[in-house]
CHARMM internal coordinates of N, CA and C (Angstrom, degrees):
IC EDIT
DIST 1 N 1 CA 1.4428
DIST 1 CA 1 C 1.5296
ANGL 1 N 1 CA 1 C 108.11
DIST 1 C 2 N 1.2981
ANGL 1 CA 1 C 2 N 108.74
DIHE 1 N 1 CA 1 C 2 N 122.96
DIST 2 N 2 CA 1.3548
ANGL 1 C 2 N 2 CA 106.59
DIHE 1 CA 1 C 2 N 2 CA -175.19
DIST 2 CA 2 C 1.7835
ANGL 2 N 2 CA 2 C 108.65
DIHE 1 C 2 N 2 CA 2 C -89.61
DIST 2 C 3 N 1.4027
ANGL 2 CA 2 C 3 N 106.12
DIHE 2 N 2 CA 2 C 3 N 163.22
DIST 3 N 3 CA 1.7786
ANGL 2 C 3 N 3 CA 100.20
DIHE 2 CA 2 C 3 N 3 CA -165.99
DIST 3 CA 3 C 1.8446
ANGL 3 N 3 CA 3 C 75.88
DIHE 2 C 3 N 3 CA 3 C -90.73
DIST 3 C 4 N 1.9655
ANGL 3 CA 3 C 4 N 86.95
DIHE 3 N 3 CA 3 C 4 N 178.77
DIST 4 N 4 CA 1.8836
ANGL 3 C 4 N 4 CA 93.13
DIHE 3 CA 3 C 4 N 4 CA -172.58
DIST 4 CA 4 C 1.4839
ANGL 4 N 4 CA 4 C 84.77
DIHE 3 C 4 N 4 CA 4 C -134.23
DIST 4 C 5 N 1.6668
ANGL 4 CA 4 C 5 N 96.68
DIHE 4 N 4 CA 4 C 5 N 117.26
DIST 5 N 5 CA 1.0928
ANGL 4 C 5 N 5 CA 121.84
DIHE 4 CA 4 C 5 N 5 CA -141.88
DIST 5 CA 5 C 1.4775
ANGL 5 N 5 CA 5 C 91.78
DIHE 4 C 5 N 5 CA 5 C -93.51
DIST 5 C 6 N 1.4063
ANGL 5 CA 5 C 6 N 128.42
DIHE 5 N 5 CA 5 C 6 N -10.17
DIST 6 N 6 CA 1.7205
ANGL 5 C 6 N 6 CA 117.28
DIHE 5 CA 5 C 6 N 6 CA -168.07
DIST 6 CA 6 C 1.8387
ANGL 6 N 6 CA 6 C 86.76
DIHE 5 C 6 N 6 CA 6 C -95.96
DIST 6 C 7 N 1.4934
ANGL 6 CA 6 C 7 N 121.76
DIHE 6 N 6 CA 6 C 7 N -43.25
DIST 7 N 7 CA 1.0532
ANGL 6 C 7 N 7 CA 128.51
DIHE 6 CA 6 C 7 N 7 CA 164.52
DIST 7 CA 7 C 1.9691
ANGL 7 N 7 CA 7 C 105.76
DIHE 6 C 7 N 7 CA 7 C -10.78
DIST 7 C 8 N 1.4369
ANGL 7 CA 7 C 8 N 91.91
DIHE 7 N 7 CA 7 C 8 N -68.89
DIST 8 N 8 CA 1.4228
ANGL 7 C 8 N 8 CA 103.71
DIHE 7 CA 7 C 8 N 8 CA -145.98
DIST 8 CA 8 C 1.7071
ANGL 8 N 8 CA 8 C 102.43
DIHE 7 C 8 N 8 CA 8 C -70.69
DIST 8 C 9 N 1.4299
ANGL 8 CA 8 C 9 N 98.41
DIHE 8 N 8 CA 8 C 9 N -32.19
DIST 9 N 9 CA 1.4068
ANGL 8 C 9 N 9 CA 102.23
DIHE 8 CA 8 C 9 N 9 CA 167.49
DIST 9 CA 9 C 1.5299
ANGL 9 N 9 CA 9 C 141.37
DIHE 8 C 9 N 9 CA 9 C -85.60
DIST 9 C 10 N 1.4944
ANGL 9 CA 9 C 10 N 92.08
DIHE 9 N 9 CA 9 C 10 N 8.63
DIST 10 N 10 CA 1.5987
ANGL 9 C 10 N 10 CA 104.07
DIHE 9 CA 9 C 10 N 10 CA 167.78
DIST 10 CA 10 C 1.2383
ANGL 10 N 10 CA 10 C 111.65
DIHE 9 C 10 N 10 CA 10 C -102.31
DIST 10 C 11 N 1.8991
ANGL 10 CA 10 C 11 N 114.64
DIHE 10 N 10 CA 10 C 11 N -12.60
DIST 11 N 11 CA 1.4894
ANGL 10 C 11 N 11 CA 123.97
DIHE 10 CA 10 C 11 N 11 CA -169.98
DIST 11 CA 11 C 1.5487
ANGL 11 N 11 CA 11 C 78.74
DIHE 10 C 11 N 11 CA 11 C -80.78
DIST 11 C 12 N 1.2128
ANGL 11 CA 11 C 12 N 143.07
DIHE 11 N 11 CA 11 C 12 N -55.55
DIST 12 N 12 CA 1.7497
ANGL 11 C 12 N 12 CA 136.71
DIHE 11 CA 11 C 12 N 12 CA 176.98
DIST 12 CA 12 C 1.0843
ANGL 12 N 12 CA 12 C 112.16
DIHE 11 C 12 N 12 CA 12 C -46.34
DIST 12 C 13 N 1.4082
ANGL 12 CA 12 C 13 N 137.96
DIHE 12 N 12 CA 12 C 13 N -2.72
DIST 13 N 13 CA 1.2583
ANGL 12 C 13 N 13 CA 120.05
DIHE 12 CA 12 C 13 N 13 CA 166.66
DIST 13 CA 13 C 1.3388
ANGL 13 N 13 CA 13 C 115.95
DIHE 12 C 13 N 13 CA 13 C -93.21
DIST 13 C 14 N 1.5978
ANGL 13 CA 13 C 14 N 101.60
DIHE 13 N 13 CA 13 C 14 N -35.42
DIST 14 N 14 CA 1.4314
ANGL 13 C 14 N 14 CA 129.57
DIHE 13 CA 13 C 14 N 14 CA 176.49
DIST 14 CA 14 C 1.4320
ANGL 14 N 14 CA 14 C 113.81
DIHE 13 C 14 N 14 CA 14 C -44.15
DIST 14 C 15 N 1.5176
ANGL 14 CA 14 C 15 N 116.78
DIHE 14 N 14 CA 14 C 15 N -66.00
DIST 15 N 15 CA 1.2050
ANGL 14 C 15 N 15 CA 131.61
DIHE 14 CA 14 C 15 N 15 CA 140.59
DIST 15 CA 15 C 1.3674
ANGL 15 N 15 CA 15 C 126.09
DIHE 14 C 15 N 15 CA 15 C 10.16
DIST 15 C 16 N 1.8545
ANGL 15 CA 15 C 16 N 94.65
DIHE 15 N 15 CA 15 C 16 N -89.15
DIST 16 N 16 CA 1.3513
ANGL 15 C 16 N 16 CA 122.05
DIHE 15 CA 15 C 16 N 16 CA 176.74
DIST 16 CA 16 C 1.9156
ANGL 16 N 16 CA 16 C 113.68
DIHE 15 C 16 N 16 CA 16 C -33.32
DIST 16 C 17 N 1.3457
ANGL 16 CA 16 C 17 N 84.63
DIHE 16 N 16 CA 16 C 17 N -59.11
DIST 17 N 17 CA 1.8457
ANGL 16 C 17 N 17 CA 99.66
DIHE 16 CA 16 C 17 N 17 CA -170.89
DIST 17 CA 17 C 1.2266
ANGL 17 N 17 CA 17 C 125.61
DIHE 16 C 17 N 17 CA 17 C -65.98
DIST 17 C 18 N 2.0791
ANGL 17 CA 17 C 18 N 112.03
DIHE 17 N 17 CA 17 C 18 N -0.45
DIST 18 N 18 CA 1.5484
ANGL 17 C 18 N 18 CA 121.53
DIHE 17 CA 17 C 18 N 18 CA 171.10
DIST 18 CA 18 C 1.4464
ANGL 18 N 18 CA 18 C 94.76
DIHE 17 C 18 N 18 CA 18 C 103.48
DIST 18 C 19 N 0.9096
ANGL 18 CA 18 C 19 N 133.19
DIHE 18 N 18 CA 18 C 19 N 13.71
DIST 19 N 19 CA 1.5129
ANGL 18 C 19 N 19 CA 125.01
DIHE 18 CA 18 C 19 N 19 CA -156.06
DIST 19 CA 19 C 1.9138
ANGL 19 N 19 CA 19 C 83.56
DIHE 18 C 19 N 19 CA 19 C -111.47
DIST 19 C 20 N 1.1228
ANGL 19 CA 19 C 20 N 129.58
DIHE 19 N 19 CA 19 C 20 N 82.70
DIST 20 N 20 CA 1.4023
ANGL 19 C 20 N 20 CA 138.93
DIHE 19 CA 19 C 20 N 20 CA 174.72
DIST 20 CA 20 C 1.4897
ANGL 20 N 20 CA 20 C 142.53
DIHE 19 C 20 N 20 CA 20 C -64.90
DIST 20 C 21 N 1.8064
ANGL 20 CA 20 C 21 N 97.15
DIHE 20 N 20 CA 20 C 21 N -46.72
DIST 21 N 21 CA 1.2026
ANGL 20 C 21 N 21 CA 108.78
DIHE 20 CA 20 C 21 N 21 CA 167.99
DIST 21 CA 21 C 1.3315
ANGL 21 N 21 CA 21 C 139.24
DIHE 20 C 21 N 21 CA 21 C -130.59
DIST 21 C 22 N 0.9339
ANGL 21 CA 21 C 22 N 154.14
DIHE 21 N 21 CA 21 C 22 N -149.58
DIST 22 N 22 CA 1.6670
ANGL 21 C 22 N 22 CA 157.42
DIHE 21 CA 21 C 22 N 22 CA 165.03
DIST 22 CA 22 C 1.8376
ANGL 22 N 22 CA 22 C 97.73
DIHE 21 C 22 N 22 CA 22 C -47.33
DIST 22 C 23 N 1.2661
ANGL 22 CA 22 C 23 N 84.81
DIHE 22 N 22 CA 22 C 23 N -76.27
DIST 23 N 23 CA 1.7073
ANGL 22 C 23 N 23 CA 103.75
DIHE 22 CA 22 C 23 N 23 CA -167.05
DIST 23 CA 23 C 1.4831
ANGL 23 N 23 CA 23 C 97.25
DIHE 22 C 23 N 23 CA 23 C -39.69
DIST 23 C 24 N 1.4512
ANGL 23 CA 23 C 24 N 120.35
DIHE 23 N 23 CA 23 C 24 N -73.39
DIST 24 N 24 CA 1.4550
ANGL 23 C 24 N 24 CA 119.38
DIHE 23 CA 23 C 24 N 24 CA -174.57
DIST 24 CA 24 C 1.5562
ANGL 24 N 24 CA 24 C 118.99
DIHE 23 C 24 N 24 CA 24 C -57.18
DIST 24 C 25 N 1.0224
ANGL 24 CA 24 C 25 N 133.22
DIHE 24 N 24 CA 24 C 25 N -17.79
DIST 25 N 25 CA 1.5174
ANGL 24 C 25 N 25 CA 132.13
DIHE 24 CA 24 C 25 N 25 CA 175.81
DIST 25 CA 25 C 1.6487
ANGL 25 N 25 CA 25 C 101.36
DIHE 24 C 25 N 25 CA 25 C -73.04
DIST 25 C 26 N 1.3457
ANGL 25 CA 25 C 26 N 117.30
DIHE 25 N 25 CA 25 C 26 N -24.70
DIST 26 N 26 CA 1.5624
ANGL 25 C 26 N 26 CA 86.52
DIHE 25 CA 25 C 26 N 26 CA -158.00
DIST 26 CA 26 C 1.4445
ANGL 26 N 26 CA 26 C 79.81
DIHE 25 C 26 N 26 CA 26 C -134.76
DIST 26 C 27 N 1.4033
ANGL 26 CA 26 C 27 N 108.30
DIHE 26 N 26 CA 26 C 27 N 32.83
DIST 27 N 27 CA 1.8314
ANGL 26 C 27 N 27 CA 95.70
DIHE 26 CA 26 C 27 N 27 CA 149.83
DIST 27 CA 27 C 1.6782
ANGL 27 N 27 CA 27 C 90.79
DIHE 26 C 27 N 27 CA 27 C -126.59
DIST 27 C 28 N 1.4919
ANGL 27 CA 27 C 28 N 131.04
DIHE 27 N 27 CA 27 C 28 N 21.79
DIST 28 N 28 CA 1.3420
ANGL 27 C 28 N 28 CA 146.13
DIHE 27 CA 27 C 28 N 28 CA 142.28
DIST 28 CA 28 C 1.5053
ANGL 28 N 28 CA 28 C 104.71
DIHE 27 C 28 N 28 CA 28 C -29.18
DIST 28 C 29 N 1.3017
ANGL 28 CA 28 C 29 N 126.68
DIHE 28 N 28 CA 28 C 29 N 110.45
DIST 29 N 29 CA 1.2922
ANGL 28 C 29 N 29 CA 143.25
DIHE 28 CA 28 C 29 N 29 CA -165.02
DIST 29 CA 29 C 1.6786
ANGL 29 N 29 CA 29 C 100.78
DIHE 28 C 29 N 29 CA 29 C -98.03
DIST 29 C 30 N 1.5119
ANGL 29 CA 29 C 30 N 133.23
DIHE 29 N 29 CA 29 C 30 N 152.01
DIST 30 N 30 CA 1.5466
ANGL 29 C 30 N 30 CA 116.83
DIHE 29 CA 29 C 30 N 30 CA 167.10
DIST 30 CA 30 C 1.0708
ANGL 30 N 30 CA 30 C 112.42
DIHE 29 C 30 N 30 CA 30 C -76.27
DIST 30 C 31 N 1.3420
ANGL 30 CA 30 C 31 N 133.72
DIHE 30 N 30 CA 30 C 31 N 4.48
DIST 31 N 31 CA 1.8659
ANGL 30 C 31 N 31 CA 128.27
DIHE 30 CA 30 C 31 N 31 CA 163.15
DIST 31 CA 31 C 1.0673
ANGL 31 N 31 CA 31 C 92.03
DIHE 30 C 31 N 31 CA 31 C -87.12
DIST 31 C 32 N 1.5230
ANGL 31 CA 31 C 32 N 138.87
DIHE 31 N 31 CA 31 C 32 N -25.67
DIST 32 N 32 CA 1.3647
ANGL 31 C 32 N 32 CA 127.45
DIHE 31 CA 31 C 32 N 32 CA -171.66
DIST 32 CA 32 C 1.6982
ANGL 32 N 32 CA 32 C 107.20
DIHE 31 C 32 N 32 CA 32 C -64.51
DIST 32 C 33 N 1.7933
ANGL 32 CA 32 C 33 N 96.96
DIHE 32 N 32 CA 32 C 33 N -70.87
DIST 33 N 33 CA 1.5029
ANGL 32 C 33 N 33 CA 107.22
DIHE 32 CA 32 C 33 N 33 CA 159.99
DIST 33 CA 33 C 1.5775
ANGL 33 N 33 CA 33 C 115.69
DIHE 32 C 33 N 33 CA 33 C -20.88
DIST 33 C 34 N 1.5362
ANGL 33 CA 33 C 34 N 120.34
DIHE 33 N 33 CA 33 C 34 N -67.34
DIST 34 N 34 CA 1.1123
ANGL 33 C 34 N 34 CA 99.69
DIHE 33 CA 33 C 34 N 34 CA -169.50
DIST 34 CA 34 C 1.6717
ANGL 34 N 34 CA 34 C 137.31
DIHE 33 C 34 N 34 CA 34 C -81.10
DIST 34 C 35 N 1.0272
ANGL 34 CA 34 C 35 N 79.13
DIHE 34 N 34 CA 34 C 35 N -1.81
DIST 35 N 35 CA 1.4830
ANGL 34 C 35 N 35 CA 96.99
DIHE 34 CA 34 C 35 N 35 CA -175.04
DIST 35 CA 35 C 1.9715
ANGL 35 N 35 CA 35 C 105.19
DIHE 34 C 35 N 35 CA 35 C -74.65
DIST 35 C 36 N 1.3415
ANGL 35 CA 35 C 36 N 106.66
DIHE 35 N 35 CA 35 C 36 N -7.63
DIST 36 N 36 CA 1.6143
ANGL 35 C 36 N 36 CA 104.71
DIHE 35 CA 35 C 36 N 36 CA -179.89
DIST 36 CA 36 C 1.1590
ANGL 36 N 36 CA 36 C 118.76
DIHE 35 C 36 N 36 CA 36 C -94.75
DIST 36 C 37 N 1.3264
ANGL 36 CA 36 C 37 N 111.01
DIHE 36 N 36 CA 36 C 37 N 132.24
DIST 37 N 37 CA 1.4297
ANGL 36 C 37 N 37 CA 132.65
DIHE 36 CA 36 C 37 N 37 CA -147.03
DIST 37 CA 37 C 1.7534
ANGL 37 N 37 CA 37 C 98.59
DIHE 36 C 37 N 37 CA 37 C -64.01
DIST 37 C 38 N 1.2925
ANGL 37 CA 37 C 38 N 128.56
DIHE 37 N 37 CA 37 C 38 N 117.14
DIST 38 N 38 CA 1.6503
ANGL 37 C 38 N 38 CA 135.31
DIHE 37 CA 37 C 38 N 38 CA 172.44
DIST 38 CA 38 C 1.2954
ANGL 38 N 38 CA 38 C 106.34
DIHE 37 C 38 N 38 CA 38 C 93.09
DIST 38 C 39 N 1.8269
ANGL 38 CA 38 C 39 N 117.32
DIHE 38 N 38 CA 38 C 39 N 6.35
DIST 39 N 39 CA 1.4930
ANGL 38 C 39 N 39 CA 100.44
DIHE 38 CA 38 C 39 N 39 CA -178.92
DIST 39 CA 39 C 1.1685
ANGL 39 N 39 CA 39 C 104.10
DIHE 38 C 39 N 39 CA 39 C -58.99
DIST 39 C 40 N 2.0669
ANGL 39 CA 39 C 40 N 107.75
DIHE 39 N 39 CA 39 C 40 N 155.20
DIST 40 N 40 CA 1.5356
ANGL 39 C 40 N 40 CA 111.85
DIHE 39 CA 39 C 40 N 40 CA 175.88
DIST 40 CA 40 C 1.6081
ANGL 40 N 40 CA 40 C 83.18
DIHE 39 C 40 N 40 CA 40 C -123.64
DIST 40 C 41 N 1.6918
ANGL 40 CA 40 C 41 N 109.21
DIHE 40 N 40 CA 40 C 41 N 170.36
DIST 41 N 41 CA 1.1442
ANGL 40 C 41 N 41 CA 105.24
DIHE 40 CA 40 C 41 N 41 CA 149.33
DIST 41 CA 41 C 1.3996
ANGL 41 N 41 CA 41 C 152.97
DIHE 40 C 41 N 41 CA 41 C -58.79
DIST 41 C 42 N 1.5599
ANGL 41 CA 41 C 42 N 105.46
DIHE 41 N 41 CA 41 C 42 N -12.82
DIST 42 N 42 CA 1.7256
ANGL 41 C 42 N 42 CA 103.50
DIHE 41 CA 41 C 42 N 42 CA 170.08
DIST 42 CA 42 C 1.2686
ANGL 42 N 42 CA 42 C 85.65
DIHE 41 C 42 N 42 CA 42 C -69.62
DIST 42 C 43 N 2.0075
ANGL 42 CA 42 C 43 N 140.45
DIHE 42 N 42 CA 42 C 43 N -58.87
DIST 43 N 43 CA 1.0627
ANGL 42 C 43 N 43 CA 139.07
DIHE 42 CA 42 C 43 N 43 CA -149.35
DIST 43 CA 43 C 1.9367
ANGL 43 N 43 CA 43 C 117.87
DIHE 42 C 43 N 43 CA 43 C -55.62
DIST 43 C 44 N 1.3562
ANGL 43 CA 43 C 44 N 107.15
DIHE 43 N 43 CA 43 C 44 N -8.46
DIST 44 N 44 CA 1.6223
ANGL 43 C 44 N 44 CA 126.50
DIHE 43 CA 43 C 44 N 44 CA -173.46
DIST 44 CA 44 C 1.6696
ANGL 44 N 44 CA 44 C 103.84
DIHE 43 C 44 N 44 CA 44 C -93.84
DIST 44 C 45 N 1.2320
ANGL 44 CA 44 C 45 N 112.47
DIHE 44 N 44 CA 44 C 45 N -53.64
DIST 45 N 45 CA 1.3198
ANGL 44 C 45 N 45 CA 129.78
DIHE 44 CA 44 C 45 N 45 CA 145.16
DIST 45 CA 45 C 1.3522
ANGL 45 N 45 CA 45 C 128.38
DIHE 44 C 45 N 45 CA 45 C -21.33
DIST 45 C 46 N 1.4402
ANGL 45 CA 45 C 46 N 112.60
DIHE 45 N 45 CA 45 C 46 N -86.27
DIST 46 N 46 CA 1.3747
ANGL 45 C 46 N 46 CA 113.96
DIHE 45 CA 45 C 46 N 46 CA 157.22
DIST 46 CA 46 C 1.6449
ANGL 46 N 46 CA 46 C 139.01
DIHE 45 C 46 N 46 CA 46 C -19.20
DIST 46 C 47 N 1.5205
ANGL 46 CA 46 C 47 N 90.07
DIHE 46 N 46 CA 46 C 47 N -66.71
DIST 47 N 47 CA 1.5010
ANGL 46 C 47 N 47 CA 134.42
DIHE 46 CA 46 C 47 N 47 CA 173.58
DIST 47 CA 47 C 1.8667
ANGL 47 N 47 CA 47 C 98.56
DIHE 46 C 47 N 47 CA 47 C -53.43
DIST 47 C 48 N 1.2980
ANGL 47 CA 47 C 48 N 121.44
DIHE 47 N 47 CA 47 C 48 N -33.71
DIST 48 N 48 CA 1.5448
ANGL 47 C 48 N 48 CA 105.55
DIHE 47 CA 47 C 48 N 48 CA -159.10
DIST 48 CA 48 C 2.0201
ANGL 48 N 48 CA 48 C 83.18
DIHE 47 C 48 N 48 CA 48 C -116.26
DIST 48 C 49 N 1.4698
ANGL 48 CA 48 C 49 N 112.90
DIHE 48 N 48 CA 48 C 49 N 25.68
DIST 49 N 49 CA 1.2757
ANGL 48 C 49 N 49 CA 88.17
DIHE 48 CA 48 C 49 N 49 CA 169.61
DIST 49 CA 49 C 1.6011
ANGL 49 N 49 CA 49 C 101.83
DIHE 48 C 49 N 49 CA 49 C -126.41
DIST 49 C 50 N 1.8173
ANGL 49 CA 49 C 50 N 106.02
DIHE 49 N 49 CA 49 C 50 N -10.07
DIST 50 N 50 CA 1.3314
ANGL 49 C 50 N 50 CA 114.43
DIHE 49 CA 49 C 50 N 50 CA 174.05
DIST 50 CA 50 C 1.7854
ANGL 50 N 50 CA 50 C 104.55
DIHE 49 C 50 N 50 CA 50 C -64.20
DIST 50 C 51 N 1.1677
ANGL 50 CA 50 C 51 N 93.25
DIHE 50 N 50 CA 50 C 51 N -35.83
DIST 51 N 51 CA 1.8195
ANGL 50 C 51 N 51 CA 94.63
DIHE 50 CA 50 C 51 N 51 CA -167.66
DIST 51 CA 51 C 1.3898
ANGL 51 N 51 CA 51 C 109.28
DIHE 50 C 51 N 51 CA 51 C -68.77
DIST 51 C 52 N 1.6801
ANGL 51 CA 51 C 52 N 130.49
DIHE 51 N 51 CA 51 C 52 N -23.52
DIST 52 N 52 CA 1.3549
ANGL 51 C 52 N 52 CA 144.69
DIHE 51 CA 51 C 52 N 52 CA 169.93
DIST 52 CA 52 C 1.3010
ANGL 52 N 52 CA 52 C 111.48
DIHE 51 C 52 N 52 CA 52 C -67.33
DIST 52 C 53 N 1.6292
ANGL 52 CA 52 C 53 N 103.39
DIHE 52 N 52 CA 52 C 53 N -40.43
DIST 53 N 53 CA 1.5305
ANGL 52 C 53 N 53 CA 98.92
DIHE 52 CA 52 C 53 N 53 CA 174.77
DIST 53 CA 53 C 1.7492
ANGL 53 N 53 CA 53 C 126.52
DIHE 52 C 53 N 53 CA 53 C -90.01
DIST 53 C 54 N 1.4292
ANGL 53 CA 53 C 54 N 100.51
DIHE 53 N 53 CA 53 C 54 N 4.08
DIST 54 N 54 CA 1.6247
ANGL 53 C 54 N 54 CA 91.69
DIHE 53 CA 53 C 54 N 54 CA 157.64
DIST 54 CA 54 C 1.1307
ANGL 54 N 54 CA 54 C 125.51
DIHE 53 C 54 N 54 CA 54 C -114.00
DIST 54 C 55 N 1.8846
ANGL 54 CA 54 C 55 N 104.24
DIHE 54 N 54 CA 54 C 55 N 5.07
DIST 55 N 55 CA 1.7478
ANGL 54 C 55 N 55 CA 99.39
DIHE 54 CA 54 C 55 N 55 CA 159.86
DIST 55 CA 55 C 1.2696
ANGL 55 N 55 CA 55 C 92.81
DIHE 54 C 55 N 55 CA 55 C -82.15
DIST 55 C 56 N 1.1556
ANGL 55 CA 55 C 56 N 151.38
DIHE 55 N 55 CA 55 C 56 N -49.74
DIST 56 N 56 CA 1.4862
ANGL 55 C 56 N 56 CA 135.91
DIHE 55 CA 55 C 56 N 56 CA 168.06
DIST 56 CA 56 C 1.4704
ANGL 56 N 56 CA 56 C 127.12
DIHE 55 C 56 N 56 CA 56 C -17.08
DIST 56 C 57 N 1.4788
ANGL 56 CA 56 C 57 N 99.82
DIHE 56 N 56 CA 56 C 57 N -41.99
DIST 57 N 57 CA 1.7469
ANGL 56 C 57 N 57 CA 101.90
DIHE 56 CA 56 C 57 N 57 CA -165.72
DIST 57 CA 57 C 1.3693
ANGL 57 N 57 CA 57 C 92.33
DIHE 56 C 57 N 57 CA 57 C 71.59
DIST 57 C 58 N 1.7528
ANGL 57 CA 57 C 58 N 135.16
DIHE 57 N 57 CA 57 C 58 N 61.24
DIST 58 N 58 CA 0.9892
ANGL 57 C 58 N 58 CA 122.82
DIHE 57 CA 57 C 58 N 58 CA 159.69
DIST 58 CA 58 C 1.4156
ANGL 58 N 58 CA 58 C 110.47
DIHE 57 C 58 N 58 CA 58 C -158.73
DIST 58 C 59 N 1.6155
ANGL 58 CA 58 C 59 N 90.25
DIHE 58 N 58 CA 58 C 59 N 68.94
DIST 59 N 59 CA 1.8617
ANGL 58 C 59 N 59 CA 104.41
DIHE 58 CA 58 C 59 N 59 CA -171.02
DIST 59 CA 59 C 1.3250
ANGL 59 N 59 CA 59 C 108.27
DIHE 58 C 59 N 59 CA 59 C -69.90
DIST 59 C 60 N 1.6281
ANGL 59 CA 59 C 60 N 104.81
DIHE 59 N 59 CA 59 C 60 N -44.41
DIST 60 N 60 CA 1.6728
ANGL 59 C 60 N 60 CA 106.88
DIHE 59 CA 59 C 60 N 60 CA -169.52
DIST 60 CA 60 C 1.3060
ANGL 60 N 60 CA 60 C 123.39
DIHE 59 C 60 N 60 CA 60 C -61.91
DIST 60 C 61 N 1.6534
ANGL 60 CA 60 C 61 N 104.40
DIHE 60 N 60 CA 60 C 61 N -24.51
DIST 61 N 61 CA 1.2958
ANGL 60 C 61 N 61 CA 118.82
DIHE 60 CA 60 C 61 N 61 CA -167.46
DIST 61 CA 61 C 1.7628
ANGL 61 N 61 CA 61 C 107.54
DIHE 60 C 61 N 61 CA 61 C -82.01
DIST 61 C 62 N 1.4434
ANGL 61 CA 61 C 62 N 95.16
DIHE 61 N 61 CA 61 C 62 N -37.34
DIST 62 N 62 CA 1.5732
ANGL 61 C 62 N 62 CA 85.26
DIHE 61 CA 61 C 62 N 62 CA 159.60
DIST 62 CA 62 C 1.2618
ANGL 62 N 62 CA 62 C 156.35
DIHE 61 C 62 N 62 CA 62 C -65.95
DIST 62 C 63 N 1.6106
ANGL 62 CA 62 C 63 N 89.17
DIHE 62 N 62 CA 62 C 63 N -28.31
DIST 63 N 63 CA 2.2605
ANGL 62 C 63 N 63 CA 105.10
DIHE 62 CA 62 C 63 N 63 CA 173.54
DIST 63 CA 63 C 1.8058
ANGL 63 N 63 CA 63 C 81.00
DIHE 62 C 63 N 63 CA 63 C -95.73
DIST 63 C 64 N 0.9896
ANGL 63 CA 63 C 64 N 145.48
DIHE 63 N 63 CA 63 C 64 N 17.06
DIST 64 N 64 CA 1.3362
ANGL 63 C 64 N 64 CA 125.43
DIHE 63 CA 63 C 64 N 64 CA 156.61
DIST 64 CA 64 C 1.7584
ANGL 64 N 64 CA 64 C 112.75
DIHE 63 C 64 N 64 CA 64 C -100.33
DIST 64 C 65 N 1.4545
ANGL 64 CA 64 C 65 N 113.18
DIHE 64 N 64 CA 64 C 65 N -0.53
DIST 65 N 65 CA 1.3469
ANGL 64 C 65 N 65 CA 123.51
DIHE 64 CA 64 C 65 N 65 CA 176.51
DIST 65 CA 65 C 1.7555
ANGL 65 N 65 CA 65 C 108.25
DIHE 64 C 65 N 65 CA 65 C 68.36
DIST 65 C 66 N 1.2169
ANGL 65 CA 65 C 66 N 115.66
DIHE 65 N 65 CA 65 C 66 N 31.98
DIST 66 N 66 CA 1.7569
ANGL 65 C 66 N 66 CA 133.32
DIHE 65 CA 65 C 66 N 66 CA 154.05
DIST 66 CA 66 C 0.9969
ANGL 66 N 66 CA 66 C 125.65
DIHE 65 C 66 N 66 CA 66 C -92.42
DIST 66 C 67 N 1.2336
ANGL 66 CA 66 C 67 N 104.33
DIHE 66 N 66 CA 66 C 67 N 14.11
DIST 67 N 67 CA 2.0135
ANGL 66 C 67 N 67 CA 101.07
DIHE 66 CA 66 C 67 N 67 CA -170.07
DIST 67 CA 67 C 1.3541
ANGL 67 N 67 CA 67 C 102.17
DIHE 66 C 67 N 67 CA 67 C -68.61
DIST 67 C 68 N 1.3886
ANGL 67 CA 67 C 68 N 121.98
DIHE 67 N 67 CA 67 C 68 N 174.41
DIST 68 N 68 CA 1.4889
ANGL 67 C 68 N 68 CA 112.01
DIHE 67 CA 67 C 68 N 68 CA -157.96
DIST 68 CA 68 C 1.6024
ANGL 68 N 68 CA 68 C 77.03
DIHE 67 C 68 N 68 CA 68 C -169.84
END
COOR INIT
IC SEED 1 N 1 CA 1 C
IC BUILD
């Protein structure tokens, strides 16, 4: 299983912007989103499917490119 590598580098932006844990990513607001410095739109994208996948409980499955 390969990791998903734009994934991981939008979670570094995520990161970047204070946004630390579970809880705070997916109470991540779209002023929040936009407000991060180089977001693109795949990166909003990304970003709003990571937050689906940890109400899922299915983080791994997402940087493993299984999200479903």
């Amino acid at each position: 299983m390969a990791l998903n590598q734009k994934a991981i580098k939008v979670l570094g932006k995520v990161f970047e912007a204070g946004f630390t844990d579970e809880k705070s990513i997916v109470a991540m607001t779209m002023d929040d989103i936009l407000a991060i410095q180089g977001v693109t739109i795949a990166d909003i994208g990304i970003i709003n499917e990571l937050q689906k996948s940890i109400k899922a409980n299915k983080v791994i499955s997402f940087f493993g490119g299984n999200a479903e």
